[in-house]
C-alpha positions as CSV (number, residue, x, y, z in Angstrom):
1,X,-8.9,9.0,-24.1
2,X,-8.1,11.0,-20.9
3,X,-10.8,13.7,-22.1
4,X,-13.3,11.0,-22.4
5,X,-12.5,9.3,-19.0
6,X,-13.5,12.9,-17.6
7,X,-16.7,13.0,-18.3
8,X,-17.7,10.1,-16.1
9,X,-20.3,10.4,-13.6
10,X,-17.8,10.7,-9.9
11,X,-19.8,7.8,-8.6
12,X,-18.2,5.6,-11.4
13,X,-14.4,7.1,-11.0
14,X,-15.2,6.8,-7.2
15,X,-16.2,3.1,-7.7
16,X,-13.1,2.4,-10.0
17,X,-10.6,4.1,-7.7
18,X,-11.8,2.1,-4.5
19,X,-11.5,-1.1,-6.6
20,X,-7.6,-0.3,-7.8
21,X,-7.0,0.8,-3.7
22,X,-8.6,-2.2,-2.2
23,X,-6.8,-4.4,-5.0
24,X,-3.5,-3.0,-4.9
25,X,-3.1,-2.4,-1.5
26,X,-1.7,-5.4,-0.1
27,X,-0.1,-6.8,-3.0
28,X,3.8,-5.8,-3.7
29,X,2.7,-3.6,-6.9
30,X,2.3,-0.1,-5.2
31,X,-1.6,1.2,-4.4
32,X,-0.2,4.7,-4.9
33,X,1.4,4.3,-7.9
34,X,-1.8,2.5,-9.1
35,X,-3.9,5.5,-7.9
36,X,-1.6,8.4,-9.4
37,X,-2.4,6.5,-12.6
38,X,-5.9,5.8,-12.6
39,X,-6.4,9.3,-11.5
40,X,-4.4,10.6,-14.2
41,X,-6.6,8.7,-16.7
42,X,-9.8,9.1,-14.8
43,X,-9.6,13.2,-14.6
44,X,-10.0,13.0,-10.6
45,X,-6.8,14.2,-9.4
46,X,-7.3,17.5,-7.4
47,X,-7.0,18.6,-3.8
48,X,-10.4,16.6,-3.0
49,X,-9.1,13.9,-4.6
50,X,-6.1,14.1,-1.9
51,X,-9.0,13.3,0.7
52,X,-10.7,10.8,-1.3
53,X,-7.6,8.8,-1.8
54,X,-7.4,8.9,2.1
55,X,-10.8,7.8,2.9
56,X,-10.6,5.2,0.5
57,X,-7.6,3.8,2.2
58,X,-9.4,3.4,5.5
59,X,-11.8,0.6,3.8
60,X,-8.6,-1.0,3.3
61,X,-7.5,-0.6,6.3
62,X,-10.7,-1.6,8.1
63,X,-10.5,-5.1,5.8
64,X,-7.4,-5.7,7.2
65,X,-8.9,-5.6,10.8
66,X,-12.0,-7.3,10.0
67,X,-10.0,-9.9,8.3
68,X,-7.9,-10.0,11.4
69,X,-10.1,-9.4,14.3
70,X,-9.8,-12.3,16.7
71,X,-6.2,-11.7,16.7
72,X,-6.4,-8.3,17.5
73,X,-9.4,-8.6,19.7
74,X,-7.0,-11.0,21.9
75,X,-3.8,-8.9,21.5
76,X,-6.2,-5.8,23.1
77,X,-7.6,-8.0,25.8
78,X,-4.5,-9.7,27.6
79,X,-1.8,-6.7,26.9
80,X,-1.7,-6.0,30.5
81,X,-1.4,-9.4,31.4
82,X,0.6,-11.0,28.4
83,X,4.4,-10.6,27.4
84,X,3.6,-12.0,24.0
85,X,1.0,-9.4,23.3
86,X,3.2,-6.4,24.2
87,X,5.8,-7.7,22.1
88,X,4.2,-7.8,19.2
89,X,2.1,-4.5,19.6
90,X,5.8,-3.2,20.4
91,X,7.0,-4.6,17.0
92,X,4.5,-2.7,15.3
93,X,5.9,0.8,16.7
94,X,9.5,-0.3,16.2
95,X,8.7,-1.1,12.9
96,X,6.1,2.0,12.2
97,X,8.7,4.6,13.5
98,X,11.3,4.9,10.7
99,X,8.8,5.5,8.0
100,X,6.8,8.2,10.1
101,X,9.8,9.5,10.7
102,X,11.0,10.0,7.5
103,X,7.7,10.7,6.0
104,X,7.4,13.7,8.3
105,X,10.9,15.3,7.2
106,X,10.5,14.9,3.4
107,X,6.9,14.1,2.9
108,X,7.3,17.6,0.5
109,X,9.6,16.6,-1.7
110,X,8.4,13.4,-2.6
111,X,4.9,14.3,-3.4
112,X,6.3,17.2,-5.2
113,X,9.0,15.6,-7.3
114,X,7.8,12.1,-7.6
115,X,4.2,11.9,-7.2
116,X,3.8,11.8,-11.2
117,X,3.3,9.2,-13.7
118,X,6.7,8.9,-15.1
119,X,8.8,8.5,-12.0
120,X,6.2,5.9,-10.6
121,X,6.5,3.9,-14.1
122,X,10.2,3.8,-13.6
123,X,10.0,3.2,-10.1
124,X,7.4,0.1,-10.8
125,X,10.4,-1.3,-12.9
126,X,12.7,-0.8,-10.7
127,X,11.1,-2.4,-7.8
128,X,9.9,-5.7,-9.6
129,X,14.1,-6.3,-10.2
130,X,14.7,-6.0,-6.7
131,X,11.8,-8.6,-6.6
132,X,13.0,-11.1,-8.5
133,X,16.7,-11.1,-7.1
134,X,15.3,-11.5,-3.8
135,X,13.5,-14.2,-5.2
136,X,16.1,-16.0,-5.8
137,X,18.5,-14.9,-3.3
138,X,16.0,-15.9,0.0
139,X,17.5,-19.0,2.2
140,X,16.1,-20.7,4.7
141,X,13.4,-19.1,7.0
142,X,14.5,-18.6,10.6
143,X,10.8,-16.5,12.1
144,X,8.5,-19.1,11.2
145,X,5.6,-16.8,12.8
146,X,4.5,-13.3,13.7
147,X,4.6,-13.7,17.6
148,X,8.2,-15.2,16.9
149,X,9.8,-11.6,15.7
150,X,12.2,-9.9,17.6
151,X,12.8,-6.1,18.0
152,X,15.6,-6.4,15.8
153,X,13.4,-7.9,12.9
154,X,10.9,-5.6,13.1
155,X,13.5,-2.8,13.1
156,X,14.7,-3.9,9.9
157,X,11.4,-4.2,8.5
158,X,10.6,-0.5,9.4
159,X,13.9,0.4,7.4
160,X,13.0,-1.6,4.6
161,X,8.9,0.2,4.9
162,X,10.7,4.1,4.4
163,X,11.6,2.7,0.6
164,X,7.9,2.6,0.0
165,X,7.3,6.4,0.7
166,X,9.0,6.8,-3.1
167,X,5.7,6.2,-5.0
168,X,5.5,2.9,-7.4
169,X,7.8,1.3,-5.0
170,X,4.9,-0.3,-2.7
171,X,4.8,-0.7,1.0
172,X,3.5,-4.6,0.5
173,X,6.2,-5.2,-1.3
174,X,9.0,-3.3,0.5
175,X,8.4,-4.7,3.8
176,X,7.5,-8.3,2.7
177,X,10.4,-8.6,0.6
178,X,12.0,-7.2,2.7
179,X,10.9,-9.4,5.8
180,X,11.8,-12.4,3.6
181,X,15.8,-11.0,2.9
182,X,16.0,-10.2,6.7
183,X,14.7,-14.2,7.5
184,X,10.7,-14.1,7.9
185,X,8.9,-17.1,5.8
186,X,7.2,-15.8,3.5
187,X,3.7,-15.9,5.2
188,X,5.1,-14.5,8.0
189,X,6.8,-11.7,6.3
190,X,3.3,-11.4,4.6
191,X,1.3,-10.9,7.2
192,X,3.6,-8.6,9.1
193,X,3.3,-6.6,6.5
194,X,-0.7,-6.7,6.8
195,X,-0.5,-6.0,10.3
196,X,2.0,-3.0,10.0
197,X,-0.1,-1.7,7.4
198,X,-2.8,-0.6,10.2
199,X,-0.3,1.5,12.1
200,X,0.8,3.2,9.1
201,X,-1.8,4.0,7.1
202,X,-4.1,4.8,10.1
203,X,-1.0,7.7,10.9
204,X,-1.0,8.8,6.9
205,X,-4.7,9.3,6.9
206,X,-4.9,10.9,10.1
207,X,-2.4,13.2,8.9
208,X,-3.9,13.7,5.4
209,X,-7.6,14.2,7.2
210,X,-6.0,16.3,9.4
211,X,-4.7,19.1,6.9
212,X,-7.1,18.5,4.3
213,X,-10.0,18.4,6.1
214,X,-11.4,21.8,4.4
215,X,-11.7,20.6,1.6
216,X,-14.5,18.0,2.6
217,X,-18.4,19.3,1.5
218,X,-21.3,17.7,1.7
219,X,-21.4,16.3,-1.6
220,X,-18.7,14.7,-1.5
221,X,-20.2,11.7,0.8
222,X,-22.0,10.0,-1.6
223,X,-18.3,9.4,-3.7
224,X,-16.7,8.9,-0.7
225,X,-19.2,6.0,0.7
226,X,-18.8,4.1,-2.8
227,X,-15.0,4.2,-2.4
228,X,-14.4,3.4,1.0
229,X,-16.8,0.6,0.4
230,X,-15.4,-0.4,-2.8
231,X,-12.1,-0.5,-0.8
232,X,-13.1,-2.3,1.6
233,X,-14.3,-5.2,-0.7
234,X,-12.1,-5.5,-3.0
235,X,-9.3,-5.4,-0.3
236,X,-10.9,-8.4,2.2
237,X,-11.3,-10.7,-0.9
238,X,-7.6,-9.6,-2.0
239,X,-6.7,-10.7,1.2
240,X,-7.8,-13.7,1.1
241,X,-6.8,-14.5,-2.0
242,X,-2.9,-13.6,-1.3
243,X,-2.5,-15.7,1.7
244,X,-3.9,-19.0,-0.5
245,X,-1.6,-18.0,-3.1
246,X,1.7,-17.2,-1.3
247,X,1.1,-20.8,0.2
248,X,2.2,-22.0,-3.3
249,X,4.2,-19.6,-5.1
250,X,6.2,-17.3,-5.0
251,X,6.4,-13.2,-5.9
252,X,7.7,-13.4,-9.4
253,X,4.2,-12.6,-10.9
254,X,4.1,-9.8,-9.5
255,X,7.5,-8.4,-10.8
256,X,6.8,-9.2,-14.0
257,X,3.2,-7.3,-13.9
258,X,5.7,-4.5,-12.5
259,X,8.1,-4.8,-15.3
260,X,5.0,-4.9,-18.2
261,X,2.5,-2.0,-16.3
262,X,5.3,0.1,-16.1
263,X,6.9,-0.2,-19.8
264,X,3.0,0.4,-20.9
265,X,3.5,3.9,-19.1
266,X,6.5,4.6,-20.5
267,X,5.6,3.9,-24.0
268,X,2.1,5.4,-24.0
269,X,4.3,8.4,-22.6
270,X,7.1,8.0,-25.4
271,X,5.1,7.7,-28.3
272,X,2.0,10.6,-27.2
273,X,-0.3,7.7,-27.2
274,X,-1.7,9.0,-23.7
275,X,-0.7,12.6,-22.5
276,X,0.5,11.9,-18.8
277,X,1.7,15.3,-18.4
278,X,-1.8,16.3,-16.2
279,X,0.0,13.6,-13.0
């Protein structure tokens, strides 16, 4: 299966790998974990696949802001002159720092202990518990809104963001059920969490540009369009699609998708069915 998967044309991996970003993204079920998988299977998990991962994340990130651009556009245009603008770009560092922070000092041992198919299966199983008790141990909202968070909210969301540098745990998921425990209704905790991605994943790629920048040729452009566009796609209309659904239920189905993904990757694992060993 894997040596199959190998020989397909990089425009096609490139094409299925920007789908699983943009689709997995901003849902609580871990892009990463998603993309350590698929590029197991796929064959497309080398150093330039390092940059194409990050590229491929800026088309998520840009859907975010396209999706969001009258709110930012106004946040940018009255932050001199607006208190309520300033405190929520403030937020957004208060709740971006902890993660950085953390990803800076140990950013080596994670990717080299835990960036492989088995710990993120376990880790998807894991996480989609945590879901469904906080499922049913969430009260009463009390931040009904983004522009309603204080310092101290976001500071707890940042906390809860560093448990999403483990791979298979998912940043979506960390901070929005996170948000929810601390108090934020669930659409706020939701697109918090969309907003904070922007921050965050503009730093990670920067960074990941940054040092693997090298290893970026010519060739690579025409894989690396189709992805980031792929991404980009697939992300808006996932979007979209999560903010209808959250209005009318809640995050079990996503823990149980967890739960069944990641049992699939330990059985395939168990029984030689798919030789994961390459991740």
């Amino acid at each position: 299966m894997v040596a199959r998967t190998m020989l397909l044309p990089i425009l096609v991996k490139a094409l299925i790998l920007g789908v699983v970003e943009g689709l997995t993204e901003f849902l609580p079920i871990s892009s990463t974990g998603h993309l350590i998988l698929a590029g197991s299977l796929l064959g497309y998990n080398d150093t330039t696949a390092k940059v194409f991962e990050v590229v491929i994340q800026v088309g998520a990130i840009l859907a975010i802001m396209w999706e969001y651009r009258a709110k930012l556009i106004r946040v940018l245009w009255r932050l001199k002159s607006d208190a309520k603008a300033r405190q929520f770009v403030s937020n957004l560092l208060i709740a971006f720092f902890p993660a950085a922070l953390c990803g800076l000092l140990f950013s080596k041992l994670i990717v080299q202990h835990l960036f492989k198919p088995i710990p993120v299966a376990m880790a998807f199983i894991l996480g989609a518990f945590v879901i469904l008790w906080a499922e049913k141990r969430t009260t009463a909202a009390r931040v009904l809104d983004v522009d309603s968070m204080t310092w101290r909210d976001s500071l707890k969301v940042g906390l809860a963001q560093v448990l999403a540098l483990v791979p298979g745990t998912s940043r979506s998921g960390a901070t929005i059920i996170g948000g929810m425990l601390f108090g934020l209704s669930r659409r706020t905790a939701t697109e918090f969490s969309f907003f904070l991605a922007i921050p965050t994943l503009i730093a990670a790629a920067g960074y990941d540009l940054l040092k693997y920048h090298s290893l970026i040729h010519s060739t690579d452009l025409g894989p690396f369009t189709v992805g980031l566009v792929a991404a980009f796609v697939s992300a808006f209309l996932c979007v979209r699609w999560l903010l209808r659904f959250i209005s009318h239920n809640n995050f079990n189905l996503f823990a149980w998708y967890r739960i069944a993904f990641g049992a699939i990757i330990l059985l395939t694992a168990y029984f030689g069915w798919v030789d994961w060993s390459a991740g």
